[in-house]
ROVOZA-480351 format. One record per residue (C-alpha): x, y, z; residue number from 0. Coordinates in steps of 0.001 Angstrom, whole numbers, always signed. Layout:
% ROVOZA-480351
+---------+---------+---------+-----+
:       x :       y :       z :   i :
+---------+---------+---------+-----+
:       X :       Y :       Z : NUM :
...
+---------+---------+---------+-----+
***
This chain:
% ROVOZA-480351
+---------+---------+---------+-----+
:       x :       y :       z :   i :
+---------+---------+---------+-----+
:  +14086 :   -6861 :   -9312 :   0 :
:  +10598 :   -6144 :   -9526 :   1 :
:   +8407 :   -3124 :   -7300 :   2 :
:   +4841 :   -3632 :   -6959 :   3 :
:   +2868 :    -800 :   -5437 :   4 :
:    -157 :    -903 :   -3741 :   5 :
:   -2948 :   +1930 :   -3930 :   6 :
:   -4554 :   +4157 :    -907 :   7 :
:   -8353 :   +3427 :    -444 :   8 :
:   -9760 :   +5500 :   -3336 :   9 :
:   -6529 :   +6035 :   -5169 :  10 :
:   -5699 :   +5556 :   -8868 :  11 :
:   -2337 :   +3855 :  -10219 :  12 :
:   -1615 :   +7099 :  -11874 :  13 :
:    -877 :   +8772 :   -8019 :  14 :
:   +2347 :   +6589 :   -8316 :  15 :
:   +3949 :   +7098 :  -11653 :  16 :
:   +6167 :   +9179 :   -9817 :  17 :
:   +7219 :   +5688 :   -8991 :  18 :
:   +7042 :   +4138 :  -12380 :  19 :
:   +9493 :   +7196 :  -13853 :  20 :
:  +12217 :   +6988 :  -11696 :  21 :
:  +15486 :   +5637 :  -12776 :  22 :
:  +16077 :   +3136 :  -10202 :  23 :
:  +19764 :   +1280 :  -10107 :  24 :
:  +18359 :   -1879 :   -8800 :  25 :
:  +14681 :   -2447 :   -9689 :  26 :
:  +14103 :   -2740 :  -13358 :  27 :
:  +10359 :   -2467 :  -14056 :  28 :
:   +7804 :    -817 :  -11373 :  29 :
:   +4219 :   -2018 :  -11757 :  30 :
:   +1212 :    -471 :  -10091 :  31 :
:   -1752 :   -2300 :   -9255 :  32 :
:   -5089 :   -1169 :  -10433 :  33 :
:   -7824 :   -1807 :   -8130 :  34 :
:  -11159 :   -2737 :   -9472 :  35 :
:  -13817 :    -150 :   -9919 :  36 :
:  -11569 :   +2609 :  -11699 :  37 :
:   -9142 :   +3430 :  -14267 :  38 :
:   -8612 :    +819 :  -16933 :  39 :
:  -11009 :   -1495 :  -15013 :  40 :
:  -14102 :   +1052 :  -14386 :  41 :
:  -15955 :   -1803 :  -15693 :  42 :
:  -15106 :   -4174 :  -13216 :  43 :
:  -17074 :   -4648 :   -9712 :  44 :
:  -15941 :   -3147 :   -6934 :  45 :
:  -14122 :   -5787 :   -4636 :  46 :
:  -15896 :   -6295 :    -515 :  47 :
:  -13018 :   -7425 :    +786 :  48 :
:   -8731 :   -7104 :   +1209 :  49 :
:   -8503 :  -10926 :   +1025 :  50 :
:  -10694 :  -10316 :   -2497 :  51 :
:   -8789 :   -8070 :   -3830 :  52 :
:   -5161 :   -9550 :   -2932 :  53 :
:   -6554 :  -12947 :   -4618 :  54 :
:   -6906 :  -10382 :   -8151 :  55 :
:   -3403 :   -8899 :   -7294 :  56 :
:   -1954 :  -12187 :   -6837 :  57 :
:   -3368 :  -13787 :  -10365 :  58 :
:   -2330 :  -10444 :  -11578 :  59 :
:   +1278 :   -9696 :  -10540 :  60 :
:   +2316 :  -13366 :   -9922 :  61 :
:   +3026 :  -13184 :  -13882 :  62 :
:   +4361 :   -9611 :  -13498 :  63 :
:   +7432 :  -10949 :  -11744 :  64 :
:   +7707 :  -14508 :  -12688 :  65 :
:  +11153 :  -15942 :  -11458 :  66 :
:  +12770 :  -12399 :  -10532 :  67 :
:  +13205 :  -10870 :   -7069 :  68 :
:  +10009 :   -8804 :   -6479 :  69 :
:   +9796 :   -5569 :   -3697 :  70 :
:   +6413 :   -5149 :   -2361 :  71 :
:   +5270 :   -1453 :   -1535 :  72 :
:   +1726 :    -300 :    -301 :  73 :
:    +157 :   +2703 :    +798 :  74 :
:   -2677 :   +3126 :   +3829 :  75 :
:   -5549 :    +429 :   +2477 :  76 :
:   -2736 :    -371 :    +273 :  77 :
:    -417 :   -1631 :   +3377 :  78 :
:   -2871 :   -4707 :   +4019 :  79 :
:   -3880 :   -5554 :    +522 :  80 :
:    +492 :   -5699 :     +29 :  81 :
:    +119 :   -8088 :   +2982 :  82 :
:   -2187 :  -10489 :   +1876 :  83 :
:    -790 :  -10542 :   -1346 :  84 :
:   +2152 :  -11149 :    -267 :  85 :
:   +1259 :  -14302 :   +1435 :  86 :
:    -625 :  -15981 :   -1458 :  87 :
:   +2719 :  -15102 :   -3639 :  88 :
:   +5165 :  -16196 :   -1959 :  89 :
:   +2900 :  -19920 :   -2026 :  90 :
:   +2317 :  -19366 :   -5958 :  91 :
:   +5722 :  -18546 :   -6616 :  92 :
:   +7699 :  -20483 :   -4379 :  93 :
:   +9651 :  -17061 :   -3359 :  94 :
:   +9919 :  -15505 :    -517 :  95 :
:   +9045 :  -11604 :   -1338 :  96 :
:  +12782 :   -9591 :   -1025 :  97 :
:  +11680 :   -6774 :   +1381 :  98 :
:   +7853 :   -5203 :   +1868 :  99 :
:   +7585 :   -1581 :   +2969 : 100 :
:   +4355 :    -623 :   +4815 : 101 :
:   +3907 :   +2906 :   +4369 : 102 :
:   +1230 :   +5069 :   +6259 : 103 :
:    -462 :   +2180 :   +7827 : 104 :
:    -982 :    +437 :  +11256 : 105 :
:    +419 :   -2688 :  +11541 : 106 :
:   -2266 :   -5361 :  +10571 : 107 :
:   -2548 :   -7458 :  +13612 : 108 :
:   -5525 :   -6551 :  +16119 : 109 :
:   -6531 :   -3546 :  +13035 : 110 :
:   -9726 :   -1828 :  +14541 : 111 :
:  -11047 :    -200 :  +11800 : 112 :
:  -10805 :   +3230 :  +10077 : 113 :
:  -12402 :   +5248 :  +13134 : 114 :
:  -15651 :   +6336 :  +11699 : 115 :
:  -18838 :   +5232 :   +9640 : 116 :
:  -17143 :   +4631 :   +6309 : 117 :
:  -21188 :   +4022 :   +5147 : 118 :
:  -21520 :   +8403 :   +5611 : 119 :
:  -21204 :  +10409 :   +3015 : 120 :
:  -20409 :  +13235 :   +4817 : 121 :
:  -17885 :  +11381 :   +7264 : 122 :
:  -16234 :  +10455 :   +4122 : 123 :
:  -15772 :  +13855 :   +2536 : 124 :
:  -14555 :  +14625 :   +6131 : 125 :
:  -11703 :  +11845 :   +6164 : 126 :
:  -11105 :  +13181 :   +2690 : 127 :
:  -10560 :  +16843 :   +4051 : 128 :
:   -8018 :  +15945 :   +7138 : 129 :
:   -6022 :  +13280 :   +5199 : 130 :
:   -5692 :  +15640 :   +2526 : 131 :
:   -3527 :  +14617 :    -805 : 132 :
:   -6743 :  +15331 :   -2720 : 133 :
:   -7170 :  +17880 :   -4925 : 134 :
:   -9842 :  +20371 :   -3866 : 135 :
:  -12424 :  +20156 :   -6821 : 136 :
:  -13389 :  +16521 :   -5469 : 137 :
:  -14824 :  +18189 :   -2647 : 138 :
:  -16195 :  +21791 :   -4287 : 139 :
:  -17492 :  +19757 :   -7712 : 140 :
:  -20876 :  +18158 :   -7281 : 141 :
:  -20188 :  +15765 :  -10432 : 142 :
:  -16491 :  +15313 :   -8897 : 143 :
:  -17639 :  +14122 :   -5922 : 144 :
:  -20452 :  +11746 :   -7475 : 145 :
:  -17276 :   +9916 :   -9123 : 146 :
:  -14942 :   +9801 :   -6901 : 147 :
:  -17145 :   +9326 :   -3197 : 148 :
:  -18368 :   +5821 :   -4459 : 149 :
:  -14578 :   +4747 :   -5153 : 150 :
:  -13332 :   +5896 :   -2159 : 151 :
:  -16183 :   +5152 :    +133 : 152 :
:  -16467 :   +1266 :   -1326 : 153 :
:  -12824 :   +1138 :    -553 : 154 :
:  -13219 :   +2882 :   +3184 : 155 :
:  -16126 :    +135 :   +3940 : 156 :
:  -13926 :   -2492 :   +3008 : 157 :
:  -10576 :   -1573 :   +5216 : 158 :
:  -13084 :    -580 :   +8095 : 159 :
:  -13935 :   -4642 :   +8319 : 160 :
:  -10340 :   -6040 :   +7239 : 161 :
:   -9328 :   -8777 :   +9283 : 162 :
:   -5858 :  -10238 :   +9144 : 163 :
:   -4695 :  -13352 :   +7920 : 164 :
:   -2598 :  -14575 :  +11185 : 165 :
:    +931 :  -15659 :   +9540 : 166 :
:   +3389 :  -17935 :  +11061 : 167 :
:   +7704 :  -18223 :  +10508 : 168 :
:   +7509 :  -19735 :   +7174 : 169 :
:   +5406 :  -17550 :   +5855 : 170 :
:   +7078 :  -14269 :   +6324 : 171 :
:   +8970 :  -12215 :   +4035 : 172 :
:  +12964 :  -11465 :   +3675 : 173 :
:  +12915 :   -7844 :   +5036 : 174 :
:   +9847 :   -5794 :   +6277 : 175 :
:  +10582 :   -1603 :   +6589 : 176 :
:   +7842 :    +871 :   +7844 : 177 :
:   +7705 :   +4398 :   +6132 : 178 :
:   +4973 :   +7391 :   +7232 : 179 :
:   +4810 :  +10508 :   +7625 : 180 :
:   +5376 :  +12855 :  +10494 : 181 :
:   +2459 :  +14914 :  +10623 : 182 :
:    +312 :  +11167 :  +10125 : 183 :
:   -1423 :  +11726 :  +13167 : 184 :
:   -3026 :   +8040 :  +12844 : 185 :
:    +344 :   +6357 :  +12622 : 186 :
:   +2925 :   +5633 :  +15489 : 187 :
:   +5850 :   +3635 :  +16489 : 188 :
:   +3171 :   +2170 :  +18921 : 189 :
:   +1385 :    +920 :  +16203 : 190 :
:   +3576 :    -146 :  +13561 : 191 :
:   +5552 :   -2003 :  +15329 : 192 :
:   +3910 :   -5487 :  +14939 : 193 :
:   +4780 :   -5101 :  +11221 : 194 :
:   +7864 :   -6508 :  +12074 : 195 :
:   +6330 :   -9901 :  +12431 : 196 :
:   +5684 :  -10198 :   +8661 : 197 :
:   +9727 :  -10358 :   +7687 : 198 :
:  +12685 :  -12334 :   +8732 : 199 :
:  +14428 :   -8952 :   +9326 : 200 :
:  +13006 :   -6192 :  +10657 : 201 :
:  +14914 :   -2748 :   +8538 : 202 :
:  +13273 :    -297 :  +10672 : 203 :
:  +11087 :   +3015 :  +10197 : 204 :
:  +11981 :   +5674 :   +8140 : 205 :
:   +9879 :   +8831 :   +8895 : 206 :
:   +9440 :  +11741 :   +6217 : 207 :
:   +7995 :  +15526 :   +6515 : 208 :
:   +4600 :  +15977 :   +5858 : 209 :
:   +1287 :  +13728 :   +6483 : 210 :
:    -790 :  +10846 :   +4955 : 211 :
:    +182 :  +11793 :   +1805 : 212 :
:   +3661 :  +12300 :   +2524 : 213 :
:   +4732 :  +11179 :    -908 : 214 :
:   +3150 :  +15203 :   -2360 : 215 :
:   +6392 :  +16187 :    -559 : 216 :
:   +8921 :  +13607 :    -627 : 217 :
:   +8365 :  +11461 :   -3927 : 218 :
:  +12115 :  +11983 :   -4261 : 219 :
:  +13236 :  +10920 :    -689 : 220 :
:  +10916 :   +8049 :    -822 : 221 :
:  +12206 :   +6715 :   -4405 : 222 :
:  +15927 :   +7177 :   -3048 : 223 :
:  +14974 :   +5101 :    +299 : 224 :
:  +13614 :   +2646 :   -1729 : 225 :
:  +16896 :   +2012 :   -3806 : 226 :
:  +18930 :   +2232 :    -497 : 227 :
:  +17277 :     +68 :   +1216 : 228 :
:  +17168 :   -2897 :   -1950 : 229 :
:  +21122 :   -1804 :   -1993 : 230 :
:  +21717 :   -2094 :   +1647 : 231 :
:  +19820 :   -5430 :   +1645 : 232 :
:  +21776 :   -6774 :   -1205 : 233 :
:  +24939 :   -5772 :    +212 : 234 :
:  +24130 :   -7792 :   +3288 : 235 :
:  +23257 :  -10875 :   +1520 : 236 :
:  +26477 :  -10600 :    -889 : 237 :
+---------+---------+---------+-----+
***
């Protein structure tokens, strides 16, 4: 069984290796997408759109995973390139994905947008501030800030005009779960529900402590759901 996580807008693969090190029972290699832009492909353009990017993940990961079981896991921005991913997978591979978890992130049907001018500079350092999960010397460093701002801004544009690809039965995967935070005041049952319309069956929410970046908290609890729910799912189909 493979896990393949999706990044926030602006984050780096390295945010997950909490992922990557843990000693799962039932998933035996974790691999983190890199988006485009930063980290081992700072040389590459950034992408202007989710569908743009999920066609690179797909390419990318399809070979990743091969003819294993594969759990698909994204964060925030993360959430919708998982989902369009996942659709162009499951036609290159022939599989349907085992279970996608949507963490932190609306459901992607009638999405309106991040709330604010993602084009701002100073309504970006602003969404930085009250998401939080960023260390403060992004903010306070002036050379910081001309690094990172770009990244996360480019990313911020591009989820502000993400429109979903509409899915229909055949299309969706085994088992869909939600995960956010409590304290994610952008994220409700109200609007995560329509997630379950990407899976055959719908697992449920599981809510942790803490906000957006509920993971600073709970990397633990989140790893631990993970393996339940692949167990629990397994179980089922046993």
């Amino acid at each position: 069984m493979k896990l393949i996580v999706f990044p926030h807008a602006g984050g780096f693969s390295g945010y997950y290796n909490f992922m990557k090190n843990n000693k799962f029972d039932s998933i035996d290699e974790v691999y983190i997408f890199e988006y485009p832009g930063r980290g081992l492909k700072s040389d590459m353009p950034f992408v202007k759109s989710i569908q743009q990017v999920a066609k690179l993940a797909a390419l990318e990961v399809g070979n990743i995973i091969g003819e294993d079981n594969y759990i698909l896991f994204g964060h925030s921005m993360g959430a919708f390139v998982m989902y369009e991913t996942m659709l162009i997978l499951q036609k290159k591979l022939g599989k349907k994905a085992f279970c996608v978890i949507s963490s932190g992130q609306k459901a992607p049907f009638g999405y309106d947008g991040v709330g604010f001018d993602a084009s701002s500079n100073n309504a970006v350092i602003q969404y930085i501030k009250d998401m939080g999960g960023t260390n403060d010397i992004l903010i306070q460093n002036e050379e910081a800030r001309n690094f990172f701002i770009p990244i996360i801004q480019n990313d911020l544009i591009v989820a502000s005009t993400y429109n979903a690809t509409d899915i229909d039965e055949s299309e969706k995967c085994e088992n869909i779960a939600v995960v956010y935070g409590e304290d994610d005041t952008g994220i409700t049952d109200e609007n995560t529900k329509e997630w379950c319309r990407v899976g055959e069956h719908y697992l449920g929410r599981k809510i942790f402590r803490g906000g957006h970046f509920y993971m600073n908290e709970c990397s633990k609890e989140l790893t631990s759901y993970i393996e339940e729910v692949v167990k629990n799912v397994l179980c089922l189909n046993v």
